[in-house]
C-alpha positions as CSV (number, residue, x, y, z in Angstrom):
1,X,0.0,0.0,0.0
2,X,1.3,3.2,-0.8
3,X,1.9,6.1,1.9
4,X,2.5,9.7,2.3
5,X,5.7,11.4,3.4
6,X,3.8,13.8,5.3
7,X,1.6,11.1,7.1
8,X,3.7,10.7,10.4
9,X,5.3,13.8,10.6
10,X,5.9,14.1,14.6
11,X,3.9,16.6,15.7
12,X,1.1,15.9,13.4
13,X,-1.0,12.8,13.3
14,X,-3.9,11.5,11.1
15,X,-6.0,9.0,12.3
16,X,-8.5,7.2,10.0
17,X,-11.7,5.6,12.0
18,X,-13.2,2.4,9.8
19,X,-16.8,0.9,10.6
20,X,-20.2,0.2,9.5
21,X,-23.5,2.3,9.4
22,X,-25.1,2.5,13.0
23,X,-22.3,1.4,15.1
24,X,-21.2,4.8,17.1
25,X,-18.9,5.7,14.2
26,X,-20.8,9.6,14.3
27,X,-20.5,9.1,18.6
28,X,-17.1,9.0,18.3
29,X,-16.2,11.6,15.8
30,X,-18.4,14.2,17.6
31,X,-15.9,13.4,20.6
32,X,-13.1,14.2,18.2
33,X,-14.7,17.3,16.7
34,X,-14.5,19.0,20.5
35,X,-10.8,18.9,20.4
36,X,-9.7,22.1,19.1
37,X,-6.2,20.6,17.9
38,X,-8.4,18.1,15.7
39,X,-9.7,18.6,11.9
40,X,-12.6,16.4,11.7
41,X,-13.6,14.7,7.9
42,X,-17.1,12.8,8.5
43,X,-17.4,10.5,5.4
44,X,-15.7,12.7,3.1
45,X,-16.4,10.5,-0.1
46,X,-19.9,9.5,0.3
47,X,-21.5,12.4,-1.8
48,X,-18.3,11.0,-4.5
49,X,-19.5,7.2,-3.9
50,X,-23.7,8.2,-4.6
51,X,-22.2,9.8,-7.6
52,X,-20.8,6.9,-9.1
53,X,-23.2,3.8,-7.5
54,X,-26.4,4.7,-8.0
55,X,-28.2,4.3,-4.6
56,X,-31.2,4.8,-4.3
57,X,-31.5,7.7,-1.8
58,X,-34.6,10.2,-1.2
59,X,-31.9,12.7,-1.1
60,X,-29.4,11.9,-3.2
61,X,-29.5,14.4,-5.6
62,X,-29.3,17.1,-2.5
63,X,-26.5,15.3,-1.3
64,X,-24.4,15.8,-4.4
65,X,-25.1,19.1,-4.9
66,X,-24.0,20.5,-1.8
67,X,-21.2,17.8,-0.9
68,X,-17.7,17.0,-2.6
69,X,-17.9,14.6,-5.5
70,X,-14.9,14.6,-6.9
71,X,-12.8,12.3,-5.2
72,X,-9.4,13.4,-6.1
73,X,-10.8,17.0,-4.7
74,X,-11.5,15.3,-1.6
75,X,-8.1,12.9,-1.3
76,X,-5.9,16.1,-2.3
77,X,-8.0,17.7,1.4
78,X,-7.1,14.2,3.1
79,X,-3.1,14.5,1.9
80,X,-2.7,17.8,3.2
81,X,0.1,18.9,5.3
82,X,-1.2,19.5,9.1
83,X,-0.1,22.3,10.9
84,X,2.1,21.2,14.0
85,X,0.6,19.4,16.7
86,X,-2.8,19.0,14.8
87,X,-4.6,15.8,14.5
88,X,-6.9,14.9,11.3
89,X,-9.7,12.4,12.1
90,X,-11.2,10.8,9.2
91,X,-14.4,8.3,9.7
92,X,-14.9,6.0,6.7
93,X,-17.2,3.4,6.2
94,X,-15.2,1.1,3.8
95,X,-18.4,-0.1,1.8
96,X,-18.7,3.3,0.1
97,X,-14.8,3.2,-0.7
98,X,-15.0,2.7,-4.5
99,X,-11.5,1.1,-6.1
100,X,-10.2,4.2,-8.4
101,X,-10.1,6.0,-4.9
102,X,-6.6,4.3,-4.5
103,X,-5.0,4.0,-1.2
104,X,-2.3,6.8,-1.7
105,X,-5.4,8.8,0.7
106,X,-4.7,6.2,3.1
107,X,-3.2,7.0,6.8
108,X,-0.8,4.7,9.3
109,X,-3.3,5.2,11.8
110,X,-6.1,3.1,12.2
111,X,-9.1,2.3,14.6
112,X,-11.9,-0.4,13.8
113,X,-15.1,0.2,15.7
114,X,-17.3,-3.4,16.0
115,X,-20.8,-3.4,16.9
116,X,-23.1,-6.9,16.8
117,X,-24.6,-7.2,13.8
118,X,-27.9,-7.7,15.7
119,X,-27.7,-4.0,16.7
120,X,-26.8,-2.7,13.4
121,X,-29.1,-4.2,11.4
122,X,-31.9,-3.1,13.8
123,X,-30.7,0.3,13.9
124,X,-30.3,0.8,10.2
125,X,-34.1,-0.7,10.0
126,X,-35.3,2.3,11.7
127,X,-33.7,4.2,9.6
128,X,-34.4,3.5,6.1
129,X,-37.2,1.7,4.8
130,X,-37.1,-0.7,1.7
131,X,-34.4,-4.4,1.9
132,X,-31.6,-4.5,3.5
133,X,-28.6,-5.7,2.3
134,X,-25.4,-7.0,3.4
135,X,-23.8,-4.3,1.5
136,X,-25.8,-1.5,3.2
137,X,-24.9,-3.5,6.6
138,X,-21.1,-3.5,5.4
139,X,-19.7,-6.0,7.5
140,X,-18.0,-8.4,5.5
141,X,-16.4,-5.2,3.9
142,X,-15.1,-3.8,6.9
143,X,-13.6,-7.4,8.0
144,X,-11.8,-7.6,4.1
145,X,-10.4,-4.2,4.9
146,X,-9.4,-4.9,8.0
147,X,-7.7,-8.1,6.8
148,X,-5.9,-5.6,4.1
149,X,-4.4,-3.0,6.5
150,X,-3.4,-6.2,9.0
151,X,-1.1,-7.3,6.5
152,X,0.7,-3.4,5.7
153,X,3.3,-3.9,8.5
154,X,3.7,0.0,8.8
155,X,0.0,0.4,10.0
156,X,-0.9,0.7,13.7
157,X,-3.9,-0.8,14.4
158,X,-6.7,-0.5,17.3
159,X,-10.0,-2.5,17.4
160,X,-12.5,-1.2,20.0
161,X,-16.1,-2.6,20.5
162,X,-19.1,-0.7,20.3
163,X,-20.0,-1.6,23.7
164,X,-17.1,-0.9,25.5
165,X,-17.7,2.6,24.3
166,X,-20.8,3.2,26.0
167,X,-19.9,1.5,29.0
168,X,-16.3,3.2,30.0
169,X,-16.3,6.0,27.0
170,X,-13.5,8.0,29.2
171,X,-11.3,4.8,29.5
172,X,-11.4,3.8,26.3
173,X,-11.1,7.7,24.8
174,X,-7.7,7.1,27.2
175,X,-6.6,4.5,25.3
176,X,-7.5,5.8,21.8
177,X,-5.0,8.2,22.9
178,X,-2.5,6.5,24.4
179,X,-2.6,4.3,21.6
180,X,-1.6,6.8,18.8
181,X,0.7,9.0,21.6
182,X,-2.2,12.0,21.5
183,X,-3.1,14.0,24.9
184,X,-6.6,12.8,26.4
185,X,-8.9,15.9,26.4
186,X,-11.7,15.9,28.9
187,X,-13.5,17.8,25.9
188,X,-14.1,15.0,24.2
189,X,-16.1,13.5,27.0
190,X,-19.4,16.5,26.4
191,X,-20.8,18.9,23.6
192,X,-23.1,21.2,22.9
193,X,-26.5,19.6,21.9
194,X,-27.7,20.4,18.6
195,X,-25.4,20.5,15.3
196,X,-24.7,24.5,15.3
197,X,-21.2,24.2,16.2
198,X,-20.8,21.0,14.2
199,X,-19.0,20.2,10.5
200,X,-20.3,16.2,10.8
201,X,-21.6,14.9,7.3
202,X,-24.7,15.6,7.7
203,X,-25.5,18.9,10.0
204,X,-26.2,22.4,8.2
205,X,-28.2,22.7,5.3
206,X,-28.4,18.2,5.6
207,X,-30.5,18.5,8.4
208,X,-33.6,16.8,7.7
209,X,-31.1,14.1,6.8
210,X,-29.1,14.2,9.7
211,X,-32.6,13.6,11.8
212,X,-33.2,10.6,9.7
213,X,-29.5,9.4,10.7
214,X,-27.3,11.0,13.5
215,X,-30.6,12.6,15.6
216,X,-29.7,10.6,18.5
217,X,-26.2,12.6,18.1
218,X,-27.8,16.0,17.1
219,X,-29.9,15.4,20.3
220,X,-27.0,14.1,22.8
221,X,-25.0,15.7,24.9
222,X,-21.9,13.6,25.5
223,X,-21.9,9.8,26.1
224,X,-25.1,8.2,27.6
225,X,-25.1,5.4,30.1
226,X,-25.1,1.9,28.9
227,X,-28.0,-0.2,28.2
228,X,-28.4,-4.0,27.3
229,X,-30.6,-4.7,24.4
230,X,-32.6,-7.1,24.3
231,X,-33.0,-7.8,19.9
232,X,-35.6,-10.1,18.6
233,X,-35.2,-9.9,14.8
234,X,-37.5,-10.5,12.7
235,X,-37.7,-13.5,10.5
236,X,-37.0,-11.8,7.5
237,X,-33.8,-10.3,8.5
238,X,-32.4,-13.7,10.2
239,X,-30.5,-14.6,6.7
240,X,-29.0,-11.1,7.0
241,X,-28.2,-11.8,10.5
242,X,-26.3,-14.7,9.5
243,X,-24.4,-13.2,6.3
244,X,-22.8,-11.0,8.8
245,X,-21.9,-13.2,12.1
246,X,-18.9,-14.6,10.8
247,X,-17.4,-11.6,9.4
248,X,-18.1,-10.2,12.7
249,X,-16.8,-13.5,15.1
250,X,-13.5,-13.1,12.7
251,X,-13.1,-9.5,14.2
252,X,-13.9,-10.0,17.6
253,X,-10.7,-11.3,19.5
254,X,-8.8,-7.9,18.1
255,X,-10.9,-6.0,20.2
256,X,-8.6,-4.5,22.6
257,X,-8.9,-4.4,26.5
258,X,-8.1,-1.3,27.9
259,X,-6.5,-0.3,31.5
260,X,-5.4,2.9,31.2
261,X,-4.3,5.7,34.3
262,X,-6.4,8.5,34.7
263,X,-4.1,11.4,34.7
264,X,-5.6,14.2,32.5
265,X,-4.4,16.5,30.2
């Protein structure tokens, strides 16, 4: 895989995060977005993948017209230099990663975030109405990305679960950081309800959108406690259920563990 000079410069650091629709990927990257050393991309080439695929989307021509399609635009943004001590966090979901995007884009940095397919599947339901695929799901593309960047002996690589998250979000904030040798912020813990002060994907003039997709976000306030679900899916989705598991069970024993000393920055 090719990389950039500029990628590891020492007082700079980009830091891609890789998932799947409705797994806390947006959770996260609001966290990010309250550090005021950190330039946050929220799935910079989606309007550039609706462009080229096709999907059906009730506002997909909206979409393109106010977001970046043209992907060498967007990867020319990703490349560029940081000032010193600045951190770049990029949230990708892999299935919308088109091949002519190339890799060049690509950072050393890397966190996976795994949620049960269960929960994903559910989520996304509420979301959208119409089949769901695997592909919309994007598991199995997350694991064969995953599977890419293991084998690139220059990336660094963190797997974090979903529910960890929610549970200990400070502790495992801490060991994001520690992990890619960033200060911990106590910023990143809270924000300011509402998407006024927000660049994510789908805030501003997306905003009927961003209901449809990040309002538990737009409504939040920081990290909410933990709670078990209990999922009964459907009959229908069970086959989807399955086409995912294994993908999922593949990932699971990377997810990292984390004890991690509270000092703060």
């Amino acid at each position: 895989m090719n990389r950039l000079s500029n990628m590891n410069q020492p007082q700079s650091k980009h830091l891609a995060l890789w998932a799947c629709p409705r797994s806390y990927s947006t959770l996260l990257t609001r966290s990010f977005e309250q550090r005021a050393d950190c330039l946050v991309f929220d799935e910079p080439f989606y309007a550039a993948y609706l462009l080229e695929h096709g999907q059906v989307n009730p506002l997909r021509e909206v979409m393109m017209e106010l977001l970046e399609t043209d992907y060498l635009k967007i990867i020319d943004r990703l490349k560029k230099t940081l000032p010193p001590n600045k951190i770049s966090f990029q949230k990708h979901h892999p299935k919308n990663l088109l091949p002519h995007f190339g890799t060049s884009w690509i950072p050393n940095n890397h966190i996976f975030l795994l949620r049960h397919p269960e929960e994903m599947i559910l989520s996304y339901r509420k979301c959208t109405e119409g089949t769901i695929t695997k592909e919309d799901i994007g598991m199995e593309a997350l694991y064969r990305f995953f599977q890419q960047l293991k084998s690139d002996q220059g990336a660094k690589i963190l797997v974090i679960h979903a529910d960890d998250l929610l549970k200990n979000p400070e502790q495992v904030l801490r060991g994001i950081c520690s992990t890619f040798d960033i200060p911990f912020l106590n910023s990143m813990l809270s924000w300011e309800k509402g998407f006024d002060n927000s660049s994510l994907l789908f805030a501003g003039e997306l905003l009927p959108y961003a209901d449809q997709w990040y309002g538990s976000v737009k409504d939040s306030t920081g990290f909410r406690p933990y709670q078990k679900k209990n999922i009964q899916l459907p009959d229908e989705l069970l086959p989807l259920r399955e086409a995912c598991m294994g993908f999922y069970q593949k990932m699971l024993p990377y997810c990292e563990t984390f004890h991690v000393a509270t000092e703060t920055v």
